[in-house]
C-alpha positions as CSV (number, residue, x, y, z in Angstrom):
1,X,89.9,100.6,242.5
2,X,92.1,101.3,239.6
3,X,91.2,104.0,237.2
4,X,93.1,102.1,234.0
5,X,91.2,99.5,233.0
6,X,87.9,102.4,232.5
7,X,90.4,104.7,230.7
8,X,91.5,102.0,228.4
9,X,88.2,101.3,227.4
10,X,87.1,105.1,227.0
11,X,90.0,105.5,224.7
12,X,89.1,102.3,222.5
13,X,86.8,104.3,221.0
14,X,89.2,106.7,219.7
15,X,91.5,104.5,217.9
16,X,94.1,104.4,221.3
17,X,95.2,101.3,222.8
18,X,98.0,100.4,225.6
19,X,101.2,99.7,224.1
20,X,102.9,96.6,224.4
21,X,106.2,98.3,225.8
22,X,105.8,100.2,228.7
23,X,108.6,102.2,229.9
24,X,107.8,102.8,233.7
25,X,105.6,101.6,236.2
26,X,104.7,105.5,236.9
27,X,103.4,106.2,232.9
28,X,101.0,104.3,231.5
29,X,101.9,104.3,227.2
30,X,99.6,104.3,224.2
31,X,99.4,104.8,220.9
32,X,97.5,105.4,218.6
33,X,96.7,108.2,215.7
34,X,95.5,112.3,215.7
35,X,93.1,112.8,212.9
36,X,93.6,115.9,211.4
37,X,92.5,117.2,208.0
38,X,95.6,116.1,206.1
39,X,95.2,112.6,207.3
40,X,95.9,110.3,210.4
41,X,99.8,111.3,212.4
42,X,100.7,108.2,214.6
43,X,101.8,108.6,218.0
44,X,102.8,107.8,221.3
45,X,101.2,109.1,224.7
46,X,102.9,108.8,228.1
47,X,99.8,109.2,231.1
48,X,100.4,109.9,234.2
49,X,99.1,107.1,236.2
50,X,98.9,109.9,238.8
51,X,97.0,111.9,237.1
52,X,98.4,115.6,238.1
53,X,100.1,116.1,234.8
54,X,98.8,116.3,231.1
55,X,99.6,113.3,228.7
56,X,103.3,113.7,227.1
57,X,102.0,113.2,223.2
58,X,105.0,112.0,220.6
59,X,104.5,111.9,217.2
60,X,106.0,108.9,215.5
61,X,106.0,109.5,212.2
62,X,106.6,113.1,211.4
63,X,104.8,114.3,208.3
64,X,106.9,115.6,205.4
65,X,104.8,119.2,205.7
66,X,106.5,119.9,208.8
67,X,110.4,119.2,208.1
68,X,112.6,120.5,209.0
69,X,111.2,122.5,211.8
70,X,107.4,123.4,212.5
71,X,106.4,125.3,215.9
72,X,105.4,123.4,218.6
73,X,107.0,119.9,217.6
74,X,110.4,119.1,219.2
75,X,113.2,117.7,216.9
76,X,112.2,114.0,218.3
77,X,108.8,114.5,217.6
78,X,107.1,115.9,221.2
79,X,104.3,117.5,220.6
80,X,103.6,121.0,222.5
81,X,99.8,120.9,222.5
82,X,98.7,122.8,225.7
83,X,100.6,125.8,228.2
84,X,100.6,123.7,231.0
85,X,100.8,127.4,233.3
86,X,96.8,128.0,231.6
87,X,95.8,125.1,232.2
88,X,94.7,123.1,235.7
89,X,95.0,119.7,236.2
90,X,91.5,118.0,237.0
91,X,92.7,115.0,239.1
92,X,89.1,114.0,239.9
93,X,87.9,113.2,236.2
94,X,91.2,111.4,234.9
95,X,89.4,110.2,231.9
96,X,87.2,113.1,230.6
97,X,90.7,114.8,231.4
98,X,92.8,112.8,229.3
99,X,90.4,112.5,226.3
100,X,90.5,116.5,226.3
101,X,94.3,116.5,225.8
102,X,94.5,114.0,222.8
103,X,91.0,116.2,221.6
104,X,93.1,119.2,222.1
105,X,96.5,117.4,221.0
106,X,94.7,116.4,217.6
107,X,93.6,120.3,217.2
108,X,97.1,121.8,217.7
109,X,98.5,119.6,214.9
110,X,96.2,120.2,212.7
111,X,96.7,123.7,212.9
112,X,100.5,123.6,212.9
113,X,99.8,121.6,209.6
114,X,96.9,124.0,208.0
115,X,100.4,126.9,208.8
116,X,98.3,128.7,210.7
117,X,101.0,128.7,213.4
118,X,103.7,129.5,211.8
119,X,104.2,132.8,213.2
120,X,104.7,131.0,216.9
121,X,107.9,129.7,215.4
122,X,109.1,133.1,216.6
123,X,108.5,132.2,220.2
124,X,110.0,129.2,220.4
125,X,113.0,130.1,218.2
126,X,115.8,128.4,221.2
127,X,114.0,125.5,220.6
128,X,115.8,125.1,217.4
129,X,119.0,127.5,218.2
130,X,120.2,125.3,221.4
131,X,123.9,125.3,221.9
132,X,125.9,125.6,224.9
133,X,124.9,128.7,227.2
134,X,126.3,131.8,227.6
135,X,125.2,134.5,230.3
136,X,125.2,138.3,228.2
137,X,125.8,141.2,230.7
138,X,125.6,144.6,228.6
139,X,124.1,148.1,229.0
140,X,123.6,149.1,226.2
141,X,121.9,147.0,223.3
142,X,124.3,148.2,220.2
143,X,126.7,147.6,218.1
144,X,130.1,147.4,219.6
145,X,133.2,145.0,220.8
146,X,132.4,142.7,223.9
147,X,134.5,140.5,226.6
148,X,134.4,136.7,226.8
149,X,134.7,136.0,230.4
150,X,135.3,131.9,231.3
151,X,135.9,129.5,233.8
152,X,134.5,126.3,235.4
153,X,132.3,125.9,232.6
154,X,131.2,129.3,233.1
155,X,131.2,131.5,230.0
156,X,129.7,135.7,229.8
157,X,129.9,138.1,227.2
158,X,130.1,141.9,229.2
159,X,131.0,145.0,228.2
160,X,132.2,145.8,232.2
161,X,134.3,142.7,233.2
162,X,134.6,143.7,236.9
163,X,131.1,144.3,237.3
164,X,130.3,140.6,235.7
165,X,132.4,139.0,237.7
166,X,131.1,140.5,240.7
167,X,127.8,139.0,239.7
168,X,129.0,136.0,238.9
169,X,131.2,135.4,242.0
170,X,129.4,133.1,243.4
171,X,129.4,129.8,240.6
172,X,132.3,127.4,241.1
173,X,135.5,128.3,239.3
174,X,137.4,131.7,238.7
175,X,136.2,133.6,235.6
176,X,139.2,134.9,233.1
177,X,139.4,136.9,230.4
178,X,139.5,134.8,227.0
179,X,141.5,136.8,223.9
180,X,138.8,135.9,221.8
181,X,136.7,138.2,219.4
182,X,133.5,139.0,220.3
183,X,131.3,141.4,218.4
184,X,127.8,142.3,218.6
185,X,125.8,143.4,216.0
186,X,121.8,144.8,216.0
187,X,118.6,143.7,213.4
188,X,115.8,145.1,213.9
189,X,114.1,141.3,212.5
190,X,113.0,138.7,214.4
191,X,114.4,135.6,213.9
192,X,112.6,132.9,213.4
193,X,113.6,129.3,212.1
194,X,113.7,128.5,208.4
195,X,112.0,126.1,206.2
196,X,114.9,123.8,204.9
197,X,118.9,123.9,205.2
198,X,118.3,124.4,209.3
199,X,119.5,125.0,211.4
200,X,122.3,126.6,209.8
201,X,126.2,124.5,210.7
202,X,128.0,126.2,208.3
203,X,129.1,130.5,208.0
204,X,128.0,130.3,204.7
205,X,124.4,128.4,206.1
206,X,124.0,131.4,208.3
207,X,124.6,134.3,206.4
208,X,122.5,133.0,203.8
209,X,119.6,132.3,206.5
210,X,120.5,136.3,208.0
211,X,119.9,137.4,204.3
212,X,116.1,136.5,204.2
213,X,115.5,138.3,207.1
214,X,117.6,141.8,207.3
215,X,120.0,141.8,204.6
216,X,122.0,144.3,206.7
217,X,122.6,142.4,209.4
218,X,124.0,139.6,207.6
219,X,126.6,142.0,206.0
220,X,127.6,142.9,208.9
221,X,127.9,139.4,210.6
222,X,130.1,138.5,207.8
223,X,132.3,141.5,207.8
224,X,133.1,140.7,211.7
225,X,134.0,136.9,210.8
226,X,136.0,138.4,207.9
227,X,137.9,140.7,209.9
228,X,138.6,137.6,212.5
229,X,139.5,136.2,210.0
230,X,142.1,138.7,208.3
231,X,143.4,138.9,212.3
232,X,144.2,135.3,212.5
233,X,141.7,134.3,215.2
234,X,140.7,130.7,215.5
235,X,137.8,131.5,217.3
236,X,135.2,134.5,217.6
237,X,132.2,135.3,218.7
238,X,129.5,137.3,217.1
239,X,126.3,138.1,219.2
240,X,123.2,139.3,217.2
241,X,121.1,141.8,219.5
242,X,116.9,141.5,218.1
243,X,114.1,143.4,219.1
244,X,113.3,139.8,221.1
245,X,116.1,138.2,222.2
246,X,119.8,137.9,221.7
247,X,121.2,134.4,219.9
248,X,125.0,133.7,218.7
249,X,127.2,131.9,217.1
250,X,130.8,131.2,217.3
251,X,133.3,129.5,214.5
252,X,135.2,126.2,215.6
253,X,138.3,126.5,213.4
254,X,138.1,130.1,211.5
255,X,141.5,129.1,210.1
256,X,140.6,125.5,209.3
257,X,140.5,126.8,205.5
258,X,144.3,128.5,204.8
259,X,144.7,131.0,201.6
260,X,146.9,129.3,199.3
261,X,149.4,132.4,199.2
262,X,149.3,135.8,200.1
263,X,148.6,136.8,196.8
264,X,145.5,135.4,197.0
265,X,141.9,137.4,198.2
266,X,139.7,134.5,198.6
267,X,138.3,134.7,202.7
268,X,137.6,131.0,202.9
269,X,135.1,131.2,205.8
270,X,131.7,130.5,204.4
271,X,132.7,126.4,204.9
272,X,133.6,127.1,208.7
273,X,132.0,125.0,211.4
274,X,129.7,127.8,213.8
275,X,128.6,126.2,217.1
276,X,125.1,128.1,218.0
277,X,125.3,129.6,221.7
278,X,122.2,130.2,223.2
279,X,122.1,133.4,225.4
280,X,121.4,134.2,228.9
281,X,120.4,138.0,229.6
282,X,121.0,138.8,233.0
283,X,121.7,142.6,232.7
284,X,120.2,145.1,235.0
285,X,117.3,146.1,232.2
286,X,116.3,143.1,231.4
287,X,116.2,141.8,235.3
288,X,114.2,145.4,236.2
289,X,112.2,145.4,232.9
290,X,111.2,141.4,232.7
291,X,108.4,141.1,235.6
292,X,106.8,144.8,234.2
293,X,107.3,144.7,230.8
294,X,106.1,147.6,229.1
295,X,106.1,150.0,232.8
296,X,109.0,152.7,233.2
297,X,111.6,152.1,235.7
298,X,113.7,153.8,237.8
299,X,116.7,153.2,236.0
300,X,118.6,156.3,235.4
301,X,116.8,158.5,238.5
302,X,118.0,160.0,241.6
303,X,116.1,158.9,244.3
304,X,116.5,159.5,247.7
305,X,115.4,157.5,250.8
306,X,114.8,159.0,254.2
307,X,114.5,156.3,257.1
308,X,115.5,152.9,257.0
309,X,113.4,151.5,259.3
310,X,110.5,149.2,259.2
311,X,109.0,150.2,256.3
312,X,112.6,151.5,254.5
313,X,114.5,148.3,255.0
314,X,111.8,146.5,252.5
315,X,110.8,149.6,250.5
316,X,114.8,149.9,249.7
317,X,115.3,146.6,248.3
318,X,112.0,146.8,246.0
319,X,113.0,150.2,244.6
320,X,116.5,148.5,243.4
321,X,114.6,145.6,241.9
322,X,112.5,148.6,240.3
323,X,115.5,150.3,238.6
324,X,117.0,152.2,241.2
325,X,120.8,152.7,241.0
326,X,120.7,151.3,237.8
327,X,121.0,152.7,234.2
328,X,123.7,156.1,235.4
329,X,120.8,156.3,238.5
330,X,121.6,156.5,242.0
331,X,119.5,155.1,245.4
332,X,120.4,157.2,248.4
333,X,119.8,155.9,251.4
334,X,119.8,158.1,255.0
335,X,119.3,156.9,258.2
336,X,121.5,158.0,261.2
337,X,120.4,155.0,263.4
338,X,121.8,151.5,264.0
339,X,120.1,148.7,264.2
340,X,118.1,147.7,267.4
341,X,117.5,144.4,268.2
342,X,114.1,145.4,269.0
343,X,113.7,145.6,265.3
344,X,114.8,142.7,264.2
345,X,111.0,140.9,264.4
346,X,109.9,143.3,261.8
347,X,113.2,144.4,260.1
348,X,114.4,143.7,256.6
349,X,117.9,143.3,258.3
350,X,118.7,140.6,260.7
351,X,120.5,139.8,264.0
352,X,123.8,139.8,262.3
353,X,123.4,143.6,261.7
354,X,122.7,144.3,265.0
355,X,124.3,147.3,266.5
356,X,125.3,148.3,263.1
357,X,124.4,151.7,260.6
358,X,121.2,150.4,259.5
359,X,121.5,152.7,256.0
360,X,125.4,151.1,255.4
361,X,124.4,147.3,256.5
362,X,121.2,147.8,254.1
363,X,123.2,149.1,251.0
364,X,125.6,146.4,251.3
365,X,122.6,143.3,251.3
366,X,121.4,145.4,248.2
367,X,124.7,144.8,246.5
368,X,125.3,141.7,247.4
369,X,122.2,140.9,245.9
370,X,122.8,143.3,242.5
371,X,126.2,143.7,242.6
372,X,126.0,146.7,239.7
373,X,123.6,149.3,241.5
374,X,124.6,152.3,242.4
375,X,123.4,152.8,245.7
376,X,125.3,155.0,248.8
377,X,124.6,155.1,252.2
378,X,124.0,158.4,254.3
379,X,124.6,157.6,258.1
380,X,123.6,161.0,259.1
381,X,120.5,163.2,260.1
382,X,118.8,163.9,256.6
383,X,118.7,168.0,258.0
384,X,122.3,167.8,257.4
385,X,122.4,166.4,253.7
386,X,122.3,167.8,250.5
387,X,119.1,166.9,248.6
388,X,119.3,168.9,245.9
389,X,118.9,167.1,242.5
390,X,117.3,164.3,243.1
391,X,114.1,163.0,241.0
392,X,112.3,161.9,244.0
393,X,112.7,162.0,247.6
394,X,111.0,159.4,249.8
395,X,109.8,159.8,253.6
396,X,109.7,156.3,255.0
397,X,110.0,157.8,258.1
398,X,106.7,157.8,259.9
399,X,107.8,161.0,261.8
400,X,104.7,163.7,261.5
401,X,107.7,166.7,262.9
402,X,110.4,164.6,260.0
403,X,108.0,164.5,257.4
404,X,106.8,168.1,257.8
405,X,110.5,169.8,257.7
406,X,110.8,167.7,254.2
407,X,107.3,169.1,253.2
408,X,108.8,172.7,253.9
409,X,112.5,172.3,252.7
410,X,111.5,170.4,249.3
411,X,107.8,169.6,248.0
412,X,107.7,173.2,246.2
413,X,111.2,171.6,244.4
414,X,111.1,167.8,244.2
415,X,108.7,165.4,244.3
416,X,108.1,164.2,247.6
417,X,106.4,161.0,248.8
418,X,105.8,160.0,252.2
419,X,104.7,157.2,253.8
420,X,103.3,155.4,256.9
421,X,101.3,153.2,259.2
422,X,98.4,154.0,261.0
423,X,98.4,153.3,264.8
424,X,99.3,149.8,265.3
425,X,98.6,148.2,262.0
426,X,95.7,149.7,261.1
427,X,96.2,150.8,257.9
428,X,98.8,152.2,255.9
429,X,99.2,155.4,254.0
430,X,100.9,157.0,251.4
431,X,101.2,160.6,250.0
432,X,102.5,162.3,247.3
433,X,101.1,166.2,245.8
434,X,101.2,165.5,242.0
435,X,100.4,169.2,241.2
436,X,101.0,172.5,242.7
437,X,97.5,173.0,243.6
438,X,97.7,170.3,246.0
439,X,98.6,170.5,249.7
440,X,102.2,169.3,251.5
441,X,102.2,166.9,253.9
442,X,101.5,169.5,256.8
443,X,98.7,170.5,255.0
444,X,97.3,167.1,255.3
445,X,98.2,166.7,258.8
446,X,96.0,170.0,260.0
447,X,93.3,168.8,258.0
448,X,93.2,165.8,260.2
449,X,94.0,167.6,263.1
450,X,90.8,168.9,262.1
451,X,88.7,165.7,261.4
452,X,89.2,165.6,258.0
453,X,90.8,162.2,255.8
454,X,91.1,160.0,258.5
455,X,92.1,156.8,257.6
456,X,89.5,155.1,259.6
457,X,86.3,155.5,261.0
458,X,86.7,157.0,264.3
459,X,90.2,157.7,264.0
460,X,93.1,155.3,265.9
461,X,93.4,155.1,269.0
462,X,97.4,155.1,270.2
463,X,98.5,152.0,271.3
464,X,101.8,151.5,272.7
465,X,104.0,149.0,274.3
466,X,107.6,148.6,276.5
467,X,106.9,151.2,278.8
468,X,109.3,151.6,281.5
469,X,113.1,151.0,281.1
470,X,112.7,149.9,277.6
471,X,110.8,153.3,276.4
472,X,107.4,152.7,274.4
473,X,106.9,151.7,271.1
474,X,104.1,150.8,268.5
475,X,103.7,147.4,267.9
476,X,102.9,145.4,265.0
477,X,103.7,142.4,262.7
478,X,106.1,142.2,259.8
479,X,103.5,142.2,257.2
480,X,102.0,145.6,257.7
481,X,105.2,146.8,257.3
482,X,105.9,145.0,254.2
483,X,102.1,146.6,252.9
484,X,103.3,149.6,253.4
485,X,106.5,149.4,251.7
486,X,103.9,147.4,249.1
487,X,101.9,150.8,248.5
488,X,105.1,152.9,248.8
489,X,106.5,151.1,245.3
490,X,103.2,151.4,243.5
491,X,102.8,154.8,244.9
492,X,106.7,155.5,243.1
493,X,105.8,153.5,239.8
494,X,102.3,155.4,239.2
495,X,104.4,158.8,239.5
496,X,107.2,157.7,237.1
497,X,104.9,155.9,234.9
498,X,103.0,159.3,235.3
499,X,99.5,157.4,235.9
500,X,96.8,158.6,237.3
501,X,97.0,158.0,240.8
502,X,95.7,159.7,243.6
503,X,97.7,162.1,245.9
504,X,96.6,160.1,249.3
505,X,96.3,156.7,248.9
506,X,95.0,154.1,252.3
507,X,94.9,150.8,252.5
508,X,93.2,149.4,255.6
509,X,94.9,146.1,257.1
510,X,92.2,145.7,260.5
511,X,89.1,143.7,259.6
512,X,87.5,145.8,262.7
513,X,87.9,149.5,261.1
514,X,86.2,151.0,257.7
515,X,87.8,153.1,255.7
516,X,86.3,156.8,256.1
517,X,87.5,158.3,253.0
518,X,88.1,156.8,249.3
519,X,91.6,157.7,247.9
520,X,91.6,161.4,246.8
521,X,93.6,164.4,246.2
522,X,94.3,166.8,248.8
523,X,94.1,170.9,248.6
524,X,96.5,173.4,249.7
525,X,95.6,174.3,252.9
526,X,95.1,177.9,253.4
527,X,97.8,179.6,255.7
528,X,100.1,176.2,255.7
529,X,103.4,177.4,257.3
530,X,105.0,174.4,255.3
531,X,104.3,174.9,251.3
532,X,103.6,178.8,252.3
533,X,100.0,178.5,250.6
């Protein structure tokens, strides 16, 4: 039985009735009015007769207190009332659902019209700047002369061409460099829309809207379009870096507007057309920095991985999306093996890498993927490389005789974290010394030797399979060793975020098996032949 006909008569009561045009079969349209305290605002609601998504609310009439721009309300009218990603659908009570959002509708207008939002203007700021798009690629967030890169509709502002284009290899169409101006210039404001003459179509419009909020920034803006100007450029580019965001502009016909003779100084620019471009960060900071904003990265460090194996192969690409390689930083990767095809079932690599260098064939899918990092492949035994200098050296090994030679030759120097799985999935493990009180890794391995930090109850039992011509291995899934590499990375961003974070850390993946000891921190072990304690 059709839900309508009860939803139309629930919304009589609030003033909202079908409308007599309906659009599409899938929406059902009403209108009506949100009371708010400065009076009734007509408007249109599009329902989904489906009920899995919120009403679309339009307002009609747009009161005079809200031009030209207020947050929240599109430039046709739409209404922005709810954040659809904190809010869940309720498809089993369409009509105590859809009365909430016109409730709720109603109470974000009213607020937007008390002001008391005006300060979310800020966030929604390229909902008023729109313009065609350009990717930015830039390292360093500063004042300075750029590159316009274009082609196939493609267009990039970068202050390292090659390394752009290697990014951006794969859209359609070959990317050239334009002889166009392009300057960027730093504010330390905000922007945020204005309350009349917006947005701004003119240079003069601009620089008068850039007054109000750093009066710096718009002198320089106009000194660059000035000095386009003065170098006979028809078109330029000037990209203003904010503590939020990047947004440009860029003049249609700089020259439109000739000086009647050379005598005279007017700079007719302030009538020029600007076009408003809205920008695309895609540098490595802002890719690294996005998903943990706020967290130090990696960028700028020398780390060093030993072992690109099961747990390496995944470990290795999350370090990268960490920071590593990025920012002057390099990722070191050492592994003297090629791939098996053995591993494939639990490998980051896959059958096309087969019989290669696993460290070369894994630095290469890293590029491919972020075509800027600085990342170099070691396709010998790690006893035979030079480690000195690096921020942080990485075991991902599993070797107890590998992991202790690194203990001796480098945990009294650099940093040192190791990591592992336990048995055949039973847990994984990781383990760094944070201070020089604590133990090495050989001091943790006598004291288990001993009983002691287990990482189950009743220790774990070997388990191995492909005996005979095939030689015996440990099995177990993909996932554990994805965990592990999962605990590796927090393990690395607690020590460069220096938070407190304990020196042996477990995770236990079998159902079967209780953890025997809480995370803790492990003392030097008198006697170790290792750290020499």
């Amino acid at each position: 039985m059709s839900v309508i006909p009860h939803l139309l008569a629930a919304l009589k009561s609030t003033g909202f009735q079908r409308c007599a045009d309906q659009i599409s079969p899938s929406h059902l349209v009403i209108e009506g009015s949100l009371s708010t305290r400065f009076g009734d605002v007509p408007c249109l609601a599009r329902i989904d007769r489906s009920f899995q998504t919120f009403p679309l609310v339009q307002l009609t009439q747009v009161p005079e207190r809200l031009l030209p721009v207020a947050p929240h309300i599109g430039p046709a009218g739409s209404l922005c009332y709810i954040a659809e990603a904190t809010a869940v659908v309720d498809i089993f009570d369409p009509i105590g659902q859809t009365l909430a959002a016109l409730e709720q509708a109603a109470r974000v207008l009213d607020q937007i019209m008390a002001g008391e939002r005006v300060d979310e203007l800020t966030e929604e700021f390229y909902a008023f700047w729109s313009g065609p798009q350009f990717f930015e690629d830039v390292d360093s967030r500063t004042s300075g002369a750029s590159v316009l890169l274009q082609g196939g509709g493609t267009f990039a502002v970068t202050d390292n061409p090659k390394r752009t284009l290697a990014k951006l290899a794969h859209l359609p169409g070959k990317l050239r460099e334009l002889p166009v101006a392009v300057d960027r210039v730093t504010t330390k404001a905000v922007p945020r829309p204005k309350s009349d003459a917006w947005p701004p179509k003119t240079v003069g419009e601009l620089l008068a809207w850039q007054s109000g909020l750093d009066d710096a920034c718009r002198r320089k803006i106009e000194a660059r379009v000035i000095q386009a100007y003065r170098k006979r450029w028809q078109f330029a580019v000037v990209v203003i870096e904010s503590p939020s965001m990047p947004y440009a502009f860029a003049t249609v016909d700089l020259l439109k507007i000739p000086r009647d003779s050379s005598r005279d100084q007017r700079i007719p620019i302030y009538d020029v057309e600007i076009i408003r471009l809205s920008m695309i960060r895609f540098d490595d900071a802002y890719v690294t920095q996005r998903n943990i904003p706020g967290q130090t990265t990696l960028a700028g460090l020398r780390v060093a991985m030993v072992g690109i194996g099961t747990i390496g192969g995944y470990l290795a690409e999350m370090l990268a999306k960490a920071g590593a390689g990025t920012g002057g930083g390099e990722l070191m990767l050492i592994d003297n093996q090629d791939l098996e095809p053995g591993n494939l079932g639990r490998h980051r690599l896959g059958a096309d890498k087969s019989f290669l260098p696993k460290a070369a064939s894994l630095a290469e899918e890293i590029k491919r993927a972020m075509p800027s990092l600085n990342v170099k492949p070691i396709a010998h035994d790690v006893r035979e490389v030079n480690l000195e200098g690096f921020d942080l050296l990485i075991d991902a090994t599993g070797e107890q005789a590998l992991g202790q030679w690194l203990a001796a030759r480098h945990s009294q120097t650099t940093p040192l974290l190791h990591i592992w799985i336990e048995g055949a999935g039973v847990a994984v493990r990781s383990y760094l010394a944070n201070h020089a009180s604590e133990g090495c890794y050989r001091c943790l391995c006598d004291y288990e030797r001993q009983g002691d930090f287990a990482a189950v109850e009743g220790g774990v039992e070997p388990l191995f399979a492909g005996e005979g011509c095939e030689g015996p291995y440990v099995p177990f899934s993909a996932s554990v060793s994805i965990q592990a590499a999962a605990l590796g990375l927090d393990s690395v961003m607690a020590w460069v975020g220096r938070k407190c974070w304990p020196g042996l850390s477990t995770r236990v993946l079998s159902r079967i098996h209780e953890a025997t000891n809480a995370d803790c921190t492990i003392l030097k072990r008198p006697g170790c032949p290792a750290c020499g304690s």
